[in-house]
Wavefront OBJ file of the C-alpha trace (Angstrom):
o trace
v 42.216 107.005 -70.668
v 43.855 104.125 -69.702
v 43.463 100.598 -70.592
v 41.689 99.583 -67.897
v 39.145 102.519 -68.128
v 38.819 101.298 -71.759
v 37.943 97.558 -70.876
v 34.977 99.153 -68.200
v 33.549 101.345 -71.283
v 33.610 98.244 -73.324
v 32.129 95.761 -70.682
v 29.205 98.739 -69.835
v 28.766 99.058 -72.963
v 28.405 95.160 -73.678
v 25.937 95.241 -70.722
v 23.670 97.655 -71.815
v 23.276 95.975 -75.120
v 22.770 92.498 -73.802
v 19.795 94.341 -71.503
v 18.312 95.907 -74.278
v 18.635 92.929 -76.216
v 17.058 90.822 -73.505
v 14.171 93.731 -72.901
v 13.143 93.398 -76.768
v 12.984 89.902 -76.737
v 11.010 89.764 -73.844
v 8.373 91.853 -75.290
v 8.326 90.218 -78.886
v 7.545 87.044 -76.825
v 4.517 88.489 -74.702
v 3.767 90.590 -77.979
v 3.448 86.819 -79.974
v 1.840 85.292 -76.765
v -1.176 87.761 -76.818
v -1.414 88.137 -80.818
v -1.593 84.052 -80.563
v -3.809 83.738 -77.638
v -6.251 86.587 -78.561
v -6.103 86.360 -81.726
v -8.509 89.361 -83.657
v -9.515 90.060 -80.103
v -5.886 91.517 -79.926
v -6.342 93.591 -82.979
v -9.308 95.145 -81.702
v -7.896 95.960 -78.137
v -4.845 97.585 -79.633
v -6.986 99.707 -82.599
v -9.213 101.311 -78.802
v -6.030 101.675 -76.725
v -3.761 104.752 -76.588
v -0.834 102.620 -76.868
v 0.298 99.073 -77.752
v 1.740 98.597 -74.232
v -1.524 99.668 -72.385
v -3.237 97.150 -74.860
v -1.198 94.074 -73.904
v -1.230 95.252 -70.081
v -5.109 94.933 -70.206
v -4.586 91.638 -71.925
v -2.580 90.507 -69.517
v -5.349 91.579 -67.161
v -7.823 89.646 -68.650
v -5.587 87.143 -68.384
v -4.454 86.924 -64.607
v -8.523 87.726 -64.082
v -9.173 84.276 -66.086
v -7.206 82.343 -64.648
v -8.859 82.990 -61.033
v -12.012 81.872 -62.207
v -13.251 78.427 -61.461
v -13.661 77.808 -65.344
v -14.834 74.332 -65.950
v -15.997 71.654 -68.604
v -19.432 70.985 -68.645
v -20.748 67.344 -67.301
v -22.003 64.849 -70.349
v -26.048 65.209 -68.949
v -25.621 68.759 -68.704
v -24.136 69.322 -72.201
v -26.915 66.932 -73.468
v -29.329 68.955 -71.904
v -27.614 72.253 -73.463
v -27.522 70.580 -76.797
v -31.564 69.857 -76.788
v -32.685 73.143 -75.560
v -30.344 74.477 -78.290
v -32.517 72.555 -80.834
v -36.158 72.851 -78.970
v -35.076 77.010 -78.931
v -33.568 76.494 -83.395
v -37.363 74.936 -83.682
v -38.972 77.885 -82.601
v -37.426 80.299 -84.193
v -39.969 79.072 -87.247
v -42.942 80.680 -85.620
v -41.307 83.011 -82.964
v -37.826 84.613 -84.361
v -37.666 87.404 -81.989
v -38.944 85.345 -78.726
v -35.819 82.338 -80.015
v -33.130 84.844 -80.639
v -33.869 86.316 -76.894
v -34.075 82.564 -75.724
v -30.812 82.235 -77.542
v -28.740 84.585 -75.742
v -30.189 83.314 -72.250
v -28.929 79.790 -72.969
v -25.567 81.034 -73.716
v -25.788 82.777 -70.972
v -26.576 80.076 -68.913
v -24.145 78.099 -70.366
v -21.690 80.112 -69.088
v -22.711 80.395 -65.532
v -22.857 76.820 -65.316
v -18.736 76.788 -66.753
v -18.117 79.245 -64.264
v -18.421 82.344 -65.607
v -19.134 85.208 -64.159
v -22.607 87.013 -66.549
v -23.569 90.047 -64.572
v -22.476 92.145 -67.505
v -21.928 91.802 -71.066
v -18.523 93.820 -71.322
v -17.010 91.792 -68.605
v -18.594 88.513 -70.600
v -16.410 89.887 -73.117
v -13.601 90.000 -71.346
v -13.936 86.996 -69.598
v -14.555 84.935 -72.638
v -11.460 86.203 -74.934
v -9.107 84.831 -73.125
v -10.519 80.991 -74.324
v -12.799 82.083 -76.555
v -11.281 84.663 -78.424
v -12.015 83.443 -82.151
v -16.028 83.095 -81.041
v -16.223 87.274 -79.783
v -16.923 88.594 -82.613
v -19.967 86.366 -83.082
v -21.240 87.277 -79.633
v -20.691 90.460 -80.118
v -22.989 90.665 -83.282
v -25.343 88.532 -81.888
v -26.024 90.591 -78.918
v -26.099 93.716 -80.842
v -29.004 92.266 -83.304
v -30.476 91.364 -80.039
v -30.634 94.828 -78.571
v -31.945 95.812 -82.192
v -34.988 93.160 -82.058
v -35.784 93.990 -78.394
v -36.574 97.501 -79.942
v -38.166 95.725 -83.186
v -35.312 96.841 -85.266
v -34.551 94.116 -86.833
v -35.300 91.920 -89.832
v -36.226 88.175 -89.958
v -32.884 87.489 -91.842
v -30.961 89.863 -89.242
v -32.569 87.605 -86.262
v -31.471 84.638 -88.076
v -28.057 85.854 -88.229
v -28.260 86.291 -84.651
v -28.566 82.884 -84.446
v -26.181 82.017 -86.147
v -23.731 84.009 -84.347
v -25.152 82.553 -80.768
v -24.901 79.490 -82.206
v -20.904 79.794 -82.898
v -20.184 80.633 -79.467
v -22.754 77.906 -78.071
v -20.882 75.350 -79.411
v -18.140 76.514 -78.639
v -18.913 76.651 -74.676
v -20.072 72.996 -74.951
v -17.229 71.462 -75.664
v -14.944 69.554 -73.245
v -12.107 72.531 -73.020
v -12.508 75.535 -74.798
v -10.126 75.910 -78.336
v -6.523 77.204 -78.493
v -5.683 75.566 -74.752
l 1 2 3 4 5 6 7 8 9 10 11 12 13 14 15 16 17 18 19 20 21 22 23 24 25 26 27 28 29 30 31 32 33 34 35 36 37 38 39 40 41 42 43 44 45 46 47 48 49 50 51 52 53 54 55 56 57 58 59 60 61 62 63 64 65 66 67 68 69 70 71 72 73 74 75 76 77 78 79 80 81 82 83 84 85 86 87 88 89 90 91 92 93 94 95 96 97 98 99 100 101 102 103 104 105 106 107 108 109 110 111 112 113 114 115 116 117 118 119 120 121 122 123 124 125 126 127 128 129 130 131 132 133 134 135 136 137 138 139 140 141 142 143 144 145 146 147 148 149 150 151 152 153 154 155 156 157 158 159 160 161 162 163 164 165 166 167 168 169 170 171 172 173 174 175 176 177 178 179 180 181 182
């Protein structure tokens, strides 16, 4: 081979590595974006995917779906008004724990709508709300599943006021001017 041929292996070679290089560092970035943005929410997507990669692509989803959405901060009167049902619906959960922990999950709900969410359906709730709300999912999801236990009397007094609990972490949450980790 000549010396020439030699310098061309070399500078392919060079190439290559540099790409790879440049590959793997792109994907520990978007790998440390997602773990930071989703947080456990990550950990759970990539424990129910196949892969890692089909994992981040539907986190990257979520994300490109989020960021289409007319999210907004709620107005000072309307988070007042948010904040005092919150309390009128805490009061009642003395004499009516089932009846609160329903009334619970509507004003979330509501909440939501009025932020700009879209609440047809509680998996796409999910999705929607991990992108900003990632370190709150966890508590919606619990609360919702007590929820669905109470609606078929299934669940204790101390289970409904874990519910609320768990409504109540995400409430807040939703109430504030911009939602955490932005």
């Amino acid at each position: 081979m000549t010396t020439w041929a030699w310098v061309a292996v070399v500078v392919v070679a060079v190439v290559a590595l540099a790409a790879v290089g440049y590959f793997v560092l792109q994907q520990q970035k978007r790998r440390s974006h997602l773990r930071e943005r989703f947080g456990p929410e990550y950990e759970r997507v990539v424990a129910e995917r196949d892969n890692r990669r089909e994992a981040e692509q539907e986190l990257l989803e979520r994300e490109q779906r989020h960021a289409e959405l007319d999210i907004r901060p709620l107005p000072e009167e309307a988070r007042n008004t948010y904040a005092n049902r919150w309390t009128e619906v805490q009061e009642r959960f003395v004499d009516a724990p089932a009846f609160a922990v329903t009334e619970a999950d509507q004003l979330v709900t509501a909440v939501m709508a009025e932020r700009g969410y879209p609440t047809e359906n509680f998996e796409q709730r999910l999705s929607d709300l991990s992108v900003g709300h990632a370190a709150t999912l966890d508590h919606y999801r619990a609360a919702h599943e007590i929820s669905g236990r109470a609606a078929r009397k299934e669940a204790s007094t101390e289970d409904l006021r874990q519910a609320m609990v768990h409504y109540r972490a995400l409430f807040e949450e939703l109430l504030e001017e911009t939602p955490r980790g932005r």
